[in-house]
C-alpha positions in Angstrom: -3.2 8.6 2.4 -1.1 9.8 5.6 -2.4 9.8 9.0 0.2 11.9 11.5 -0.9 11.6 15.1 1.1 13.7 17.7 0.2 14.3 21.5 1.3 11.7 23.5 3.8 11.5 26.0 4.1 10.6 29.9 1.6 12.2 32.4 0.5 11.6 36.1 -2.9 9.8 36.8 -5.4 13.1 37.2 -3.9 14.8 34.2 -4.9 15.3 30.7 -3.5 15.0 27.5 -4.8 16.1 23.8 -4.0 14.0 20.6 -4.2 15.3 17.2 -4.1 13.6 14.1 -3.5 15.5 10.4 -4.8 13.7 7.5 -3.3 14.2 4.2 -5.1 12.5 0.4 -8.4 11.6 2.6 -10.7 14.0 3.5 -12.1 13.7 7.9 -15.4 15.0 6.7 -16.1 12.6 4.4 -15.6 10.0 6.7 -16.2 7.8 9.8 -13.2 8.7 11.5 -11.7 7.9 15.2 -9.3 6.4 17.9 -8.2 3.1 18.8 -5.6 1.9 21.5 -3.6 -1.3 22.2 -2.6 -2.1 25.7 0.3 -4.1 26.0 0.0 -7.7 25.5 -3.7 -7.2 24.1 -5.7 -6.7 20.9 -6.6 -3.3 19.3 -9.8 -1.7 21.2 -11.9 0.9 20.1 -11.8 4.7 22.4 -14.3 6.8 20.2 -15.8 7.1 16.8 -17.0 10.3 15.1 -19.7 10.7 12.0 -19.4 12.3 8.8 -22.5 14.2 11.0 -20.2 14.8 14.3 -22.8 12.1 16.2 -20.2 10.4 18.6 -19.2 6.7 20.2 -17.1 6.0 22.6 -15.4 2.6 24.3 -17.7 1.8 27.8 -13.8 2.1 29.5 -14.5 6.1 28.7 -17.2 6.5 31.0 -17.3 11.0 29.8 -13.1 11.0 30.2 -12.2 11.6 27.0 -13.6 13.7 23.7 -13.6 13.3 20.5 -13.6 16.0 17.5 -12.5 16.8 14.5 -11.5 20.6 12.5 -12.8 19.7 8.9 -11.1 22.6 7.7 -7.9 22.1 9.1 -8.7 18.0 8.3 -8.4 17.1 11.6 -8.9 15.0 14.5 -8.8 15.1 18.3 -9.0 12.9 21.5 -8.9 15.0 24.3 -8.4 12.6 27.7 -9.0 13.6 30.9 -8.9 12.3 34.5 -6.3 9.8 32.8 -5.8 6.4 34.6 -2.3 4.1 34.6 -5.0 1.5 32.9 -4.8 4.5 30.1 -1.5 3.6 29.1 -1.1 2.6 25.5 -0.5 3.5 21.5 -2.7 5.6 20.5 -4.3 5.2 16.8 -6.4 7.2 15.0 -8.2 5.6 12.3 -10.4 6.7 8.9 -12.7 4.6 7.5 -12.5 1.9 6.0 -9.1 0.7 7.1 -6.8 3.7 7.2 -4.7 4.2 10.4 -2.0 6.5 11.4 1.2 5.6 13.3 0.4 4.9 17.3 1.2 7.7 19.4 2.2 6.6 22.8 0.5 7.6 26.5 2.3 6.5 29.6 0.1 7.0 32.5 2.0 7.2 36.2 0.1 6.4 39.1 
């Protein structure tokens, strides 16, 4: 199982950024699938889950920022963040179910 996530990278507070994450030998339809972050200094928090059935959760530091998806046939996922905040600064990791996690992708947020 490979999990490539890609997208981050340094923005100003306001802006948006997308991450994507490709899964290879595990399929994101079968699966509870998602995001995570660590800030530094702190533990691993969840930012949004998504269903086998596309139904949606998201971490109560969201507050409708950020969006989750995922492109079955392209075996997908995405977190789209808006309206980004310098407390948005992190690694970025998506995760599949049950304990499957790609690499961290970071986000610098400037204020």
């Amino acid at each position: 199982v490979q999990l490539q996530a890609s997208g981050g990278g340094s923005v100003q507070a306001g802006g948006s950024l997308r991450l994507s994450c490709a899964a290879s030998g595990i399929s994101v339809s079968a699966n509870v699938v998602g995001w995570y972050r660590q800030l530094p200094g702190q533990e691993r928090e969840l930012v949004a889950l998504i269903s086998r059935s596309g139904r949606t959760n998201y971490g109560g530091f969201v507050k409708g920022r950020f969006t989750i998806s995922k492109d079955n046939a392209k075996n997908t996922m995405y977190l789209q963040m808006d309206s980004l905040k310098p407390e948005d600064t992190a690694v970025y990791y998506c995760y599949v179910h049950s304990n499957y996690w790609g690499q961290g992708t970071l986000v610098t947020v400037s204020s």
